[in-house]
C-alpha positions, 0 to 999 in steps of 0.5 A: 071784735077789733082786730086789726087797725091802727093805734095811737102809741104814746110814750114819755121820753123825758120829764124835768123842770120848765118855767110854766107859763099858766103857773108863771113858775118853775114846775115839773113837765113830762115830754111826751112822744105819740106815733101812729101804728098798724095794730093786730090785736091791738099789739102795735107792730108797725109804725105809719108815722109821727104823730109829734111831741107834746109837753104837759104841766103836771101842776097845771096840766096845760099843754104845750109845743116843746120847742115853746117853752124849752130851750133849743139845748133841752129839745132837741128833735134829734136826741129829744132824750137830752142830758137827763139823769141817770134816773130819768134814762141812762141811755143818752139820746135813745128811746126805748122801744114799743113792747108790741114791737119787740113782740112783732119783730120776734114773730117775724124772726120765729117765723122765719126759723120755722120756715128753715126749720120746715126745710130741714124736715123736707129735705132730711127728715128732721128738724123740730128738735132743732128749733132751739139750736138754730134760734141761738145761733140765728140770733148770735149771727144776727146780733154780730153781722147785723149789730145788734138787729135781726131781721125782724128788728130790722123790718120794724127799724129798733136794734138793741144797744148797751144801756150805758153808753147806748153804742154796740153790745161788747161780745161777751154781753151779745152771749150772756143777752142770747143765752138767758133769752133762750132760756126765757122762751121756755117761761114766756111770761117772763118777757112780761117783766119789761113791762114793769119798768120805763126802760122796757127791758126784759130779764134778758136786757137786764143781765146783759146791760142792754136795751131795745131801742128806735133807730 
């Protein structure tokens, strides 16, 4: 059995229309973006490196280096997102980031409670009963001080944005975003509803108009 490796992540980062040079006519594409990771049970948590981008044809399903076929305006490798629609991805210039990342980043940051939390017992003879206070408040003084990131988003380079304009989280969305995330951790299955959209964003991202990005 296959535990540890390395993985190869793909992601669709944009789609649109292109003058195909197989087809000789204007066709849908898909951007796609691979990079290479450090897998656990084949959950990718850390990246190694960039793989690069490729686009394909959907009529033809030929393949293409962007920057050969799109103008410099459409591919851009410093915001490959470009000006889509609000469809495609309302976060202009972000990409959203690998669930197994998000995964990774709140192992480390669980980890890292558990580790206070063993001190609090140490030195006081309690603390388990704690684990949900202190949580909240980690990830609020985190989500202030660090904007947006914890240290586990910070080890694994994503940070969470708002949706719209894709710049900080106001105040009172950091609050609600906190909240209904402490409350998931009590039904865990729920975080698997970022899988059901191209965003991958979590109930908790949702309700707070944000979302978990690449740096």
């Amino acid at each position: 059995m296959i535990i540890y490796g390395r993985k190869t992540v793909q992601s669709t980062i944009k789609s649109g229309k292109f003058d195909c040079p197989n087809c000789r006519r204007q066709e849908s594409y898909q951007l796609k973006n691979y990079q290479l990771y450090f897998h656990i049970f084949f959950i990718p948590l850390l990246k190694i490196k960039e793989l690069g981008d490729e686009l394909n044809c959907f009529f033809c399903n030929s393949t293409y280096v962007p920057g050969s076929v799109l103008s410099s305006h459409e591919y851009d490798t410093r915001n490959r997102l470009g000006n889509t629609s609000q469809e495609e991805n309302s976060t202009i210039g972000l990409v959203p980031c690998d669930f197994g990342k998000r995964i990774g980043a709140f192992v480390i940051d669980l980890a890292l409670l558990y580790a206070f939390n063993f001190i609090l017992i140490y030195y006081i003879q309690s603390g388990l009963g704690f684990i949900p206070l202190i949580g909240f408040a980690y990830f609020m003084l985190c989500d202030f001080l660090l904007k947006g990131s914890s240290v586990g988003k910070l080890a694994l380079s994503i940070k969470t944005v708002d949706y719209n304009e894709g710049k900080n989280v106001l105040p009172f969305y950091t609050i609600l975003r906190n909240l209904i995330k402490g409350l998931c951790v009590f039904f865990p299955f729920i975080y698997l509803a970022s899988l059901l959209n191209q965003d991958k964003r979590a109930l908790h991202d949702l309700a707070a108009q944000t979302m978990v990005v690449d740096k």
